[in-house]
ZAMAR-436296 format. One record per residue (C-alpha): x, z, y; residue in three letters. Coordinates in steps of 0.25 Angstrom, whole numbers, padded with zeros to 4 digits, always signed. Each point is the difference from the previous one (the first is absolute). Example, Ala and Ser with C-alpha at 12.3 -4.5 7.8 and 13.67 -1.06 7.14 Angstrom:
2
+0049+0031-0018ala/+0006-0002+0014ser/
//
This chain:
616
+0469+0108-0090unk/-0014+0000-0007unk/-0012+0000+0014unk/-0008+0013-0004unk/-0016-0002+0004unk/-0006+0007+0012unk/-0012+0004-0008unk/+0002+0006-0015unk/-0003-0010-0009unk/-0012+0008-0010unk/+0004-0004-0015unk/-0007-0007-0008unk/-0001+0012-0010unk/-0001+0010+0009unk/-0015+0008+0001unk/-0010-0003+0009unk/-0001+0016+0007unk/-0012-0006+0009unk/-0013+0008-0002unk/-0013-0006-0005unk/-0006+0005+0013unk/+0011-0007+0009unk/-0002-0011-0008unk/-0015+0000+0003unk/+0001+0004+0013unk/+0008-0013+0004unk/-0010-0008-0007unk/-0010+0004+0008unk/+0009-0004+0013unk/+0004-0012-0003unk/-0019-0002-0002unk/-0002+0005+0011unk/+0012-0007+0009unk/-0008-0012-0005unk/-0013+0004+0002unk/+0000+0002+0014unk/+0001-0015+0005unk/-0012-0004-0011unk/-0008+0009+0005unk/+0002-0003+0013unk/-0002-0015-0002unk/-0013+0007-0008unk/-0006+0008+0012unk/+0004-0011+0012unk/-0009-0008-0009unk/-0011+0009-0002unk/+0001+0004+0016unk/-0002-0015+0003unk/-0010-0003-0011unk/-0010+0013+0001unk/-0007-0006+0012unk/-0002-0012-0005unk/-0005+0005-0013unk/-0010+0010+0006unk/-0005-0010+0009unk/-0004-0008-0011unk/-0005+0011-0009unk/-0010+0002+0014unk/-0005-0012+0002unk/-0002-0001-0014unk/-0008+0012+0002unk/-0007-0004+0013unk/-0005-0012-0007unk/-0005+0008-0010unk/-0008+0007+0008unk/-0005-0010+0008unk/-0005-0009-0013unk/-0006+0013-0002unk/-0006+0000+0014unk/-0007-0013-0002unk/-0005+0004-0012unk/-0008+0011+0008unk/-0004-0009+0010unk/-0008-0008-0009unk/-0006+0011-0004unk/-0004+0005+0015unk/+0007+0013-0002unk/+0004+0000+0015unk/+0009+0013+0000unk/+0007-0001-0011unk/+0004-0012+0000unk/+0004+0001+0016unk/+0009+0014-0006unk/+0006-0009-0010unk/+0004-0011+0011unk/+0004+0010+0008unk/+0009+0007-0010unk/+0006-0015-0004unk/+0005-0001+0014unk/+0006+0013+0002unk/+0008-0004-0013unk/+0004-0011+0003unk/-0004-0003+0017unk/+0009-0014-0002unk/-0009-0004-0012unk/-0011-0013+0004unk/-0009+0004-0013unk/-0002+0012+0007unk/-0003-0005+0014unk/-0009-0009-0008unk/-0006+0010-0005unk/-0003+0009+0012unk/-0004-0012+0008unk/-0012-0006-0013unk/-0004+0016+0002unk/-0001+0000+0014unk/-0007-0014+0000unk/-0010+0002-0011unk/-0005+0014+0008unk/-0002-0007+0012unk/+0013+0004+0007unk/+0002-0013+0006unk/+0007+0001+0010unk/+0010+0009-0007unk/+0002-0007-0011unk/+0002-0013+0009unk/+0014+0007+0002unk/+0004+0001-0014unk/-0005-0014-0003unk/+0009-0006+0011unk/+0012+0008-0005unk/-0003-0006-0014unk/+0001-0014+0007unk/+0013+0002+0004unk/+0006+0001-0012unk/-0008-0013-0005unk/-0007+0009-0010unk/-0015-0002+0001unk/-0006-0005-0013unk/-0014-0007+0000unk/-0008+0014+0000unk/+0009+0003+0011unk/-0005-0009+0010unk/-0013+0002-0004unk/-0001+0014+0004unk/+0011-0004+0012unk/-0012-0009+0004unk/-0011+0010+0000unk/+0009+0010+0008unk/+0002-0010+0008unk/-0014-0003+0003unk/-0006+0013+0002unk/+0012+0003+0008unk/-0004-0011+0009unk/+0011-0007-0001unk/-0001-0013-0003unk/+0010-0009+0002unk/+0008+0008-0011unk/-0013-0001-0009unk/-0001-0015+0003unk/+0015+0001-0005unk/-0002+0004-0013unk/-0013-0008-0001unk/+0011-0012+0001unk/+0007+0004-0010unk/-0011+0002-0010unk/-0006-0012+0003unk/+0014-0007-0004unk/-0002+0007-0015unk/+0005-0011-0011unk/-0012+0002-0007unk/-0009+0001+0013unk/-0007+0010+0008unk/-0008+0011-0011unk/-0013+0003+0005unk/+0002+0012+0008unk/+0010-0008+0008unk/-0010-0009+0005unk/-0008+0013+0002unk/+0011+0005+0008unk/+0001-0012+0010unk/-0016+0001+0000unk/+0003+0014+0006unk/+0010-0004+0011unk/-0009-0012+0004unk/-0011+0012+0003unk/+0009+0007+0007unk/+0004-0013+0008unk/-0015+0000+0003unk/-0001-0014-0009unk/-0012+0003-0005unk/-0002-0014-0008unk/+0013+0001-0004unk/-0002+0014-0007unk/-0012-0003-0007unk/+0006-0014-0005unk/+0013+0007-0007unk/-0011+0013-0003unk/-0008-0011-0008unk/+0013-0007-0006unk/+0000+0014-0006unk/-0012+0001-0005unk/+0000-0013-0008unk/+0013+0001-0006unk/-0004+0004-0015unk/+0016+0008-0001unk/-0006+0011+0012unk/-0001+0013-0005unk/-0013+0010+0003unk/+0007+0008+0012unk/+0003-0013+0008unk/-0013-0007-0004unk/-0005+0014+0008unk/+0009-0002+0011unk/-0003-0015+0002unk/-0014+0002+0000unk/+0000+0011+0011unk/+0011-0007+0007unk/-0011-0013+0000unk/-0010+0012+0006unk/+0007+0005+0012unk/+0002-0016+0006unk/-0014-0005-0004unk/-0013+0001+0005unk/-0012+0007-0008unk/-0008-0012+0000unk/+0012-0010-0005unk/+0001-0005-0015unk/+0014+0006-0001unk/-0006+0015+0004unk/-0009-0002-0011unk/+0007-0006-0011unk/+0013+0011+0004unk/-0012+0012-0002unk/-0004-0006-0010unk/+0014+0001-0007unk/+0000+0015+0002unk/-0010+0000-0005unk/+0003-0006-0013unk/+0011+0010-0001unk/-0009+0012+0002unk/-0008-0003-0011unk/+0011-0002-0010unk/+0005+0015-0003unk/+0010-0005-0008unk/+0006-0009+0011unk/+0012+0009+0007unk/-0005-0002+0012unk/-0014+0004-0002unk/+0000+0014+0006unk/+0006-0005+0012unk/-0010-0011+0002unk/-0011+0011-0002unk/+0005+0008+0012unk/+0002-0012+0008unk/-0014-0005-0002unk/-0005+0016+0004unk/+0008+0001+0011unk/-0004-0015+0006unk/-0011-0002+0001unk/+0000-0004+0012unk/+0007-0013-0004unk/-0012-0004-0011unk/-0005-0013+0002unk/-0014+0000+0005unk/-0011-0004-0008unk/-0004-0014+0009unk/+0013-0006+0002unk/+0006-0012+0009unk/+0010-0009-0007unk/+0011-0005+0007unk/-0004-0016+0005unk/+0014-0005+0006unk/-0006+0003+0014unk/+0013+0001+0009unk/-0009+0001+0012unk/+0005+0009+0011unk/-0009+0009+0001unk/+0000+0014-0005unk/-0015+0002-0004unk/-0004-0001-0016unk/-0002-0010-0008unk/-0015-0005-0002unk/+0002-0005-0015unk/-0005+0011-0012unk/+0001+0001-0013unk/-0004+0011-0012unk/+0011+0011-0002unk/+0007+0005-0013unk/-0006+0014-0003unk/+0009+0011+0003unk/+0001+0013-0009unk/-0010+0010+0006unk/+0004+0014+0003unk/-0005+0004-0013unk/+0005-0008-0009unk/+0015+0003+0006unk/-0003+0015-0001unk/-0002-0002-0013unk/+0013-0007-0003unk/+0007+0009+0006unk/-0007+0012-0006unk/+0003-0006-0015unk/+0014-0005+0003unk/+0010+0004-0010unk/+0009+0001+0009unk/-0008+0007+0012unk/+0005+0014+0005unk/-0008+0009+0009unk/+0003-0009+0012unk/-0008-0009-0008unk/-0011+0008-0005unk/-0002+0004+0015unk/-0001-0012+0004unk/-0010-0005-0008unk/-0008+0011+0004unk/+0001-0001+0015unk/-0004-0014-0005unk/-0012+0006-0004unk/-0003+0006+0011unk/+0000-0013+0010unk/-0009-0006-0008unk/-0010+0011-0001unk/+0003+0010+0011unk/-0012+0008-0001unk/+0008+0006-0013unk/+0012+0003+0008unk/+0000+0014-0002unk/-0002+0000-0015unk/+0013-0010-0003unk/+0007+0010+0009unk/-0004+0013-0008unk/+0003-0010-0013unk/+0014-0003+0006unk/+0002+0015+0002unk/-0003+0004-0016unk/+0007-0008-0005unk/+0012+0000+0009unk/+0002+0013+0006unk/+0005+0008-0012unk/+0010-0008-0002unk/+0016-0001+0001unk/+0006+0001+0013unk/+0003-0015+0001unk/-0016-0002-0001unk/-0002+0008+0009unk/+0007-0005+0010unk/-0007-0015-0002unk/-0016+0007-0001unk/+0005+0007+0013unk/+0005-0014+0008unk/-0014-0006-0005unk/-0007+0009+0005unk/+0005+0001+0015unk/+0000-0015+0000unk/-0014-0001-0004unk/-0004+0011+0008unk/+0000+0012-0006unk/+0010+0007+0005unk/-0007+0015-0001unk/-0001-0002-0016unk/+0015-0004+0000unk/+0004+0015+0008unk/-0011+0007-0010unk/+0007-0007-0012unk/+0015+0003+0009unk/+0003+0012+0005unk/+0012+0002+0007unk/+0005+0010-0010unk/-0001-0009-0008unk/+0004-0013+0009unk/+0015+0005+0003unk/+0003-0001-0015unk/+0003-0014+0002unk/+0003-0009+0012unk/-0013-0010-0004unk/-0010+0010-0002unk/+0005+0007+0014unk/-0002-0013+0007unk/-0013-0002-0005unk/-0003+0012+0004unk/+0005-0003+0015unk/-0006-0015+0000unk/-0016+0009-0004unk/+0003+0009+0011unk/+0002-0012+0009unk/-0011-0006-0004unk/-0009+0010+0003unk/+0005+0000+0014unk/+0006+0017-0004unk/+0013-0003+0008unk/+0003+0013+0004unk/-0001+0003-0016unk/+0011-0008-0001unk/+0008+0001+0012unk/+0001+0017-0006unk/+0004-0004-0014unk/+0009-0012+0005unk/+0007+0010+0009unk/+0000+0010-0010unk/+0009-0008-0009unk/-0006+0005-0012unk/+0003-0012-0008unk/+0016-0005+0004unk/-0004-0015+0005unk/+0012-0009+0005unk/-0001+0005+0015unk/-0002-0015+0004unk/-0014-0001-0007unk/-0003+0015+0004unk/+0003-0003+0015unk/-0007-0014+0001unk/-0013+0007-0008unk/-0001+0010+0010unk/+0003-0010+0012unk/-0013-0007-0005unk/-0007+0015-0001unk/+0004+0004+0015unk/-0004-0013+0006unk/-0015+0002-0006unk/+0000+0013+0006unk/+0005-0006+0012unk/+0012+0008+0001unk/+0007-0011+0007unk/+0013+0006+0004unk/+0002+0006-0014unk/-0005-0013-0007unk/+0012-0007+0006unk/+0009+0012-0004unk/-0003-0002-0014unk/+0002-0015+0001unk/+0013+0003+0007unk/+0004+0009-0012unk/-0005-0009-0012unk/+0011-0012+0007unk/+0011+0011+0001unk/-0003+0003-0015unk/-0001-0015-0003unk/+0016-0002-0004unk/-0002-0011-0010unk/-0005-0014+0003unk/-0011+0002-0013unk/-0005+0013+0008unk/-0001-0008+0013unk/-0008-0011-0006unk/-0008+0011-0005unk/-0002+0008+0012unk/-0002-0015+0009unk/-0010-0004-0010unk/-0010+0013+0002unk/+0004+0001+0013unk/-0007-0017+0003unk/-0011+0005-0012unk/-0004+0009+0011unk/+0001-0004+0012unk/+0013+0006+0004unk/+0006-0015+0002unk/+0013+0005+0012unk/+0002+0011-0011unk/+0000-0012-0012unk/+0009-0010+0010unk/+0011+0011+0002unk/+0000+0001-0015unk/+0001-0012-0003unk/+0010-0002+0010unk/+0010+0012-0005unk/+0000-0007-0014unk/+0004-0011+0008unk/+0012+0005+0003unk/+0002+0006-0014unk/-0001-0012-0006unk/+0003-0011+0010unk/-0007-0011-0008unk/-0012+0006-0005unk/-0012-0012-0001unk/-0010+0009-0001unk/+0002+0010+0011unk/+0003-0013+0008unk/-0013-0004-0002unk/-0007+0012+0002unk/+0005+0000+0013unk/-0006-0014+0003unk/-0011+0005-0007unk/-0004+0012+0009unk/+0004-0009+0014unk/-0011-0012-0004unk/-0010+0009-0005unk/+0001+0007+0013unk/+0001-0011+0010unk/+0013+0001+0005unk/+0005-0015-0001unk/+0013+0002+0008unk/+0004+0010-0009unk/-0004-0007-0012unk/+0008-0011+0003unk/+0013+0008+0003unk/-0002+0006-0014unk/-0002-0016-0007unk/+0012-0004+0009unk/+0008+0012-0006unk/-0005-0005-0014unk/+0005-0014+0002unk/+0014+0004+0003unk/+0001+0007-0012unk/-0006-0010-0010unk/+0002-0011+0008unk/-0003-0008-0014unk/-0015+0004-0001unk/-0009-0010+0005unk/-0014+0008+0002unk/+0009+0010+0009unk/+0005-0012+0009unk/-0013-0005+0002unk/-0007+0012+0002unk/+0010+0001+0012unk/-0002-0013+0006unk/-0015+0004-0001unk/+0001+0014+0009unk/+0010-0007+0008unk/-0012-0011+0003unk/-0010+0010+0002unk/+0010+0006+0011unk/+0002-0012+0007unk/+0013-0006-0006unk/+0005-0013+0009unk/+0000-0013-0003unk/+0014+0002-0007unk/-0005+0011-0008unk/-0013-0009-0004unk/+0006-0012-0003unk/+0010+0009-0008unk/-0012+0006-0007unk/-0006-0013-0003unk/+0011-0006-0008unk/-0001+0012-0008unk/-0013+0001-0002unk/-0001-0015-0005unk/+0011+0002-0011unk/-0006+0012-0006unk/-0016-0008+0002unk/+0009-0010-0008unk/+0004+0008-0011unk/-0014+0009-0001unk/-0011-0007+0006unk/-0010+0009-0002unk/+0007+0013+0005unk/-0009+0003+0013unk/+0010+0008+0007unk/+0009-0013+0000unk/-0012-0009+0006unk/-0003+0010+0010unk/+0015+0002+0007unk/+0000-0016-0002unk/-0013-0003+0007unk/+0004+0012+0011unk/+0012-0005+0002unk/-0007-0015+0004unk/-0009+0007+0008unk/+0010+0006+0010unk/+0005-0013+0000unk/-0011-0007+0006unk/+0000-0008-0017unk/-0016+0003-0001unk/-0002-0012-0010unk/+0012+0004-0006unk/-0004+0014-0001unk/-0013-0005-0007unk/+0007-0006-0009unk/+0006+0010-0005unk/-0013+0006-0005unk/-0005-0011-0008unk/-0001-0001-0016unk/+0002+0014+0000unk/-0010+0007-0009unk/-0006+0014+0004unk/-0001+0011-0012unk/-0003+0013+0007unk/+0012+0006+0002unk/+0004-0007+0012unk/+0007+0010+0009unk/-0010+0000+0012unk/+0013-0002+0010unk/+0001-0013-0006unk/-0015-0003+0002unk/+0001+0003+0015unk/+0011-0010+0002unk/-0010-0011-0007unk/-0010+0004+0007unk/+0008-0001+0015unk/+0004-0013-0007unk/-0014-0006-0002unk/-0005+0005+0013unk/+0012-0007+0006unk/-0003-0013-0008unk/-0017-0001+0004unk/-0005+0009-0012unk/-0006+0007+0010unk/-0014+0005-0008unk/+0009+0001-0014unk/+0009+0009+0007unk/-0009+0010+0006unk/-0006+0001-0012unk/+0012+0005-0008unk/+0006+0009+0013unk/-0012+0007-0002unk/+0001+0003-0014unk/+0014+0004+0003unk/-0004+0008+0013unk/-0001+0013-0012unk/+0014-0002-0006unk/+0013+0007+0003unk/+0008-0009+0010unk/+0012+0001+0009unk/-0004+0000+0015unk/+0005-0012+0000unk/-0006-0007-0011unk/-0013+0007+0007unk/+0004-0007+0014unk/+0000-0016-0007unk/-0014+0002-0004unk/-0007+0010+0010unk/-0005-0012+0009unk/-0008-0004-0012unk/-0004+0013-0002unk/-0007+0002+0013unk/-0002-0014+0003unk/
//
């Protein structure tokens, strides 16, 4: 018997009855039942790969920005290219290019020790380029910091193609700071006779030849004489700065019967006998007049010039005042606020308040501080007290509180004074504003209120150089030995690597008595460092000290000889030599050069190892 099917088997002549739209529809299931794992496998992969890809595309577009940030840097447009920075770290916080670019904003505006943050972080991640440690170097300078410039230094020296010439300038910078004069002035001149320097460092070699030279020395001479030479020339770059430096300097001109330099290595601090004719400097008139016809002169220029004029004839005072006035005081705002500055810093402080109502003062933050600054200048403290309290212009509350701290302290409002001192460091919440408000506060004598600031950035920022050495700053400037050395000793352990802080230890801890450990300790440090820089001062004073404790007084001798004196010597040194010679039988030699110390600023006991000659 035939098996019948299950299922009905369809014919094949049999019609299909299934409708069009059944048809479709099972197409559509059959899609979608193999859609489903594509687009799965389809999103996983976009919901592993979109982070990555938008990462990329921002720091794609953090770099852009911070090229563009560069870009504005060379231009000197501060604040936009500091908002373009910060924008290309907010895009992309992970990004080098733009901690690169934050940290060459920060550097080039004089941040230091900021940027000294930024830079470090870029080192890190092995990502400084040539530029970068050049500007890592001058944060690290003005930072005080200089072990980590010394670093970079290293590493620019070791340049396959050699030091450029503002590397050598850099190292010529630290040596200054080392208090090596010689050594300054020898990389300062390298500079100057390299043909490949450029018109900004040949400016900065020259000045830097300046502040380590004496006036009557060849090197003076021939550096002013390079300024010079550029202020002439207003095509050079440099020119309009070398025209402000000569105005603002004169003080540093040679003389017009100068002394050359004759080898003399004596020990005594008197001056030299030799002379010689001296190069003519501009006069005031003819650097006024550059600076009047500059192309590039703006109205700090032009006022400049004029207050130039002034000092060479002051008899006509009043006339280039009413001249600066004219032409000046219709001006736009920005002018304004540049004519009023001028004229509370030469002493007309009432035309600035006639030119500067406050009406119209609070318009702006510069014109209202000029307005302030006349008032103080004309002594009218309860004028500004009212309109500081009045907050009539919305200052940061720091500044407002540390102004009027200043005004209530002239009134002798004592109690309140300290109130407002109080308030300005409650208000201070950012290590930039308590730099600030220590800064003013040591500018006027508020040195306790300017060591407490100092101190709260401190524990903001635990490493900060420069409030470190503010610190030290305030306790040498003020006698306080014990507390200066506590501060060094701080400074030592964290940057145990920087030589000039070790040895500016050692040296208060020999002032204070060390024992012989500690001396002898100190004297194998000191004669490493006299090995590498023989004519840093600081290192021949802690090395001679540091003999004299121990009863080495022809070693201690020793340790001052073939050392040049240029001008710059700090006058704690001199003391040592001189305790030194009068240990040693240089009895008349010595008296003579504690007397002309006898006027300097010195450390009780700097002052104690020369007082018997003093009152001998």
């Amino acid at each position: 018997m035939a098996r019948r099917p299950s299922h009905p088997i369809a014919n094949k002549d049999d019609l299909d009855l299934t409708t069009p739209e059944e048809r479709r529809a099972r197409r559509l299931r059959r899609l979608l039942f193999l859609a489903i794992p594509v687009v799965a496998a389809l999103a996983a992969a976009i919901y592993f790969a979109a982070p990555p890809i938008g990462g990329a595309i921002k720091a794609w577009q953090s770099r852009r920005l911070a090229r563009q940030a560069f870009a504005l840097v060379d231009q000197k447009q501060w604040n936009e290219a500091s908002a373009k920075a910060r924008d290309a770290y907010l895009l992309s916080p992970s990004e080098p290019e733009s901690w690169r670019a934050i940290a060459r904003v920060l550097s080039r505006r004089g941040e230091a020790t900021t940027a000294l943050e930024w830079w470090k972080k870029i080192d890190e991640k092995h990502r400084l380029t040539i530029e970068d440690r050049r500007d890592f170097t001058a944060a690290a300078l003005a930072a005080g910091e200089l072990a980590t410039a010394a670093t970079q230094i290293d590493q620019l020296d070791a340049q396959r193609a050699g030091p450029a010439p503002i590397d050598i300038l850099l190292a010529g910078q630290l040596a200054a700071r080392r208090s090596d004069g010689v050594l300054a002035v020898d990389y300062a001149e390298r500079v100057l006779g390299d043909k490949r320097t450029k018109p900004y460092e040949i400016l900065s070699a020259a000045i830097l030849v300046l502040s380590a030279t004496k006036p009557d020395s060849p090197p003076h001479i021939s550096a002013w004489k390079r300024i010079e030479d550029l202020a002439r020339d207003p095509k050079n770059a440099a020119s309009l700065d070398a025209l402000v430096f000569l105005a603002n300097q004169q003080s540093l001109a040679p003389q017009r019967s100068l002394a050359p330099l004759t080898g003399d290595t004596s020990l005594s601090l008197g001056p030299s006998s030799a002379t010689s004719e001296a190069a003519s400097a501009m006069g005031l008139l003819e650097i006024a007049d550059a600076l009047e016809k500059h192309p590039d002169a703006r109205p700090y220029h032009k006022l400049l010039a004029l207050q130039l004029h002034a000092q060479h004839d002051p008899a006509l005072t009043d006339q280039y005042i009413s001249d600066a006035v004219e032409r000046f005081g219709k001006t736009d705002e920005e002018t304004l606020a540049t004519l009023t500055a001028w004229l509370n810093r030469v002493g007309r402080a009432q035309k600035a308040l006639d030119l500067l109502p406050l009406d119209r003062a609070v318009k702006r933050q510069d014109l209202f501080l000029q307005h302030i600054n006349a008032l103080a200048t004309l002594e009218r403290w309860n004028e500004v007290k009212e309109i500081l309290s009045s907050e009539r212009f919305p200052l940061e509350p720091v500044f407002q509180h540390m102004y009027l701290a200043t005004a209530r302290t002239r009134l002798a409002e004592t109690i309140a004074a300290t109130n407002e001192w109080q308030r300005a460091l409650e208000a201070a919440n950012t290590p930039d504003k308590l730099l600030t408000l220590a800064n003013y506060a040591e500018q006027n004598h508020a040195n306790d209120i300017a060591d407490t600031a100092y101190s709260a950035a401190i524990k903001l920022v635990p490493k900060n150089r420069s409030a470190y050495a503010a610190r030290l700053r305030l306790a040498l400037a003020s006698g306080h030995t014990a507390e200066a050395q506590s501060l060094s000793a701080q400074i030592v352990q964290l940057w145990p690597d920087d030589t000039a802080a070790r040895n500016q230890d050692d040296y208060l801890r020999l002032l204070l008595g060390a024992t012989d450990g500690a001396a002898e300790a100190a004297e194998r440090q000191a004669q490493v460092l006299v090995a590498q820089e023989p004519s840093n001062w600081l290192a021949r004073a802690t090395l001679g000290l540091a003999r004299l404790r121990l009863g080495k007084k022809k070693d201690a001798l020793a340790a001052f000889r073939d050392l040049r004196a240029t001008g710059s010597e700090p006058p704690g040194a001199l003391a040592v030599r001189v305790a030194v010679l009068a240990e040693n039988g240089y009895g008349e030699g010595a008296r003579n050069d504690a007397h002309i110390l006898g006027a300097e600023h010195l450390l009780p006991e700097e002052r104690a190892l020369i007082a018997p000659l003093l009152y001998d």
